[in-house]
C-alpha positions as CSV (number, residue, x, y, z in Angstrom):
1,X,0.0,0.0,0.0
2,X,1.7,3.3,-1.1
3,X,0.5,6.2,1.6
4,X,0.8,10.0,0.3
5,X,-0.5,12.9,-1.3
6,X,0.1,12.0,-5.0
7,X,-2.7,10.5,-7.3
8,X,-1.1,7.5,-7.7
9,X,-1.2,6.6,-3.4
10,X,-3.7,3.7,-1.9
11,X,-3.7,5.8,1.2
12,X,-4.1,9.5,-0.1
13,X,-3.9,11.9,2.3
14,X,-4.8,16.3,1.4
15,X,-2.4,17.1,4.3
16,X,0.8,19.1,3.4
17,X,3.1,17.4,5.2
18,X,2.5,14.5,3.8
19,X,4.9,14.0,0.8
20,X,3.4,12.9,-2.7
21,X,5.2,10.1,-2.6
22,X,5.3,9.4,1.4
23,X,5.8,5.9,2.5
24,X,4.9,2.4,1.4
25,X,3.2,-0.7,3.7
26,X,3.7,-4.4,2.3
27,X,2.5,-7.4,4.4
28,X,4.9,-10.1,4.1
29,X,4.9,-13.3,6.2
30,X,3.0,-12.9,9.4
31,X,3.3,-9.6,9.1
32,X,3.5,-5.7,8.4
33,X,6.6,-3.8,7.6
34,X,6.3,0.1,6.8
35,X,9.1,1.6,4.9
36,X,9.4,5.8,4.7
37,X,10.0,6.7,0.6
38,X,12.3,9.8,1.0
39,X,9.6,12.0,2.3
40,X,10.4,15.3,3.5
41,X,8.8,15.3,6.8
42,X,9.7,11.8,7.7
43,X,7.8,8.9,9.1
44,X,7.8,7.7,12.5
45,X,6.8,4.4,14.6
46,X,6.3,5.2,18.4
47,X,7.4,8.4,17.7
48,X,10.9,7.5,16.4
49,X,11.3,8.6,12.9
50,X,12.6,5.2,10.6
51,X,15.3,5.6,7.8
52,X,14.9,1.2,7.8
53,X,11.8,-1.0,7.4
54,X,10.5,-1.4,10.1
55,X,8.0,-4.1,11.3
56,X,4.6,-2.7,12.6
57,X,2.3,-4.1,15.2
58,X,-1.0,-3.5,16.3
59,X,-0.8,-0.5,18.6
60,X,1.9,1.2,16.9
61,X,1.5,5.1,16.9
62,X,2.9,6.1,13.1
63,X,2.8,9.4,11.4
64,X,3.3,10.9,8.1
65,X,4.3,14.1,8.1
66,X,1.6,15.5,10.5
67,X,-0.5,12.8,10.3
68,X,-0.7,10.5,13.1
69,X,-2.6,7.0,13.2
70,X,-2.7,4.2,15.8
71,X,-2.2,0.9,14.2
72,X,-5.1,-2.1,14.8
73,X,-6.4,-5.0,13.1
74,X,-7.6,-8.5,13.1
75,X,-6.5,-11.7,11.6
């Protein structure tokens, strides 16, 4: 899932800290790994900003830019 504010983003977001081309989630194995795509205003997990991907869990705080979410879902 590619997250941003560009047309071609599965997650579009209006906000303007949110980069065009923001960050990317992929589920592979068991799980979830989030991966920041060069954005200017960063990504963070827990409020640590990642320049790696990163494996996400339910009840992991992320934010793009501005935009803060707290991770949840069901199997």
């Amino acid at each position: 899932m590619r997250i941003g504010r560009g047309a071609g983003a599965t997650l579009r977001m209006a906000d303007e800290s949110v980069s065009r081309h923001h960050a990317e989630l992929r589920h592979v194995d068991e799980g979830w790994m989030l991966r920041d795509l060069g954005s200017m205003n960063g990504t963070t997990v827990n409020d640590l900003r990642i320049t790696t991907t990163v494996r996400v869990r339910p009840g992991d705080r992320v934010s793009f830019g501005a935009v803060a979410y707290v991770l949840t879902w069901t199997d």
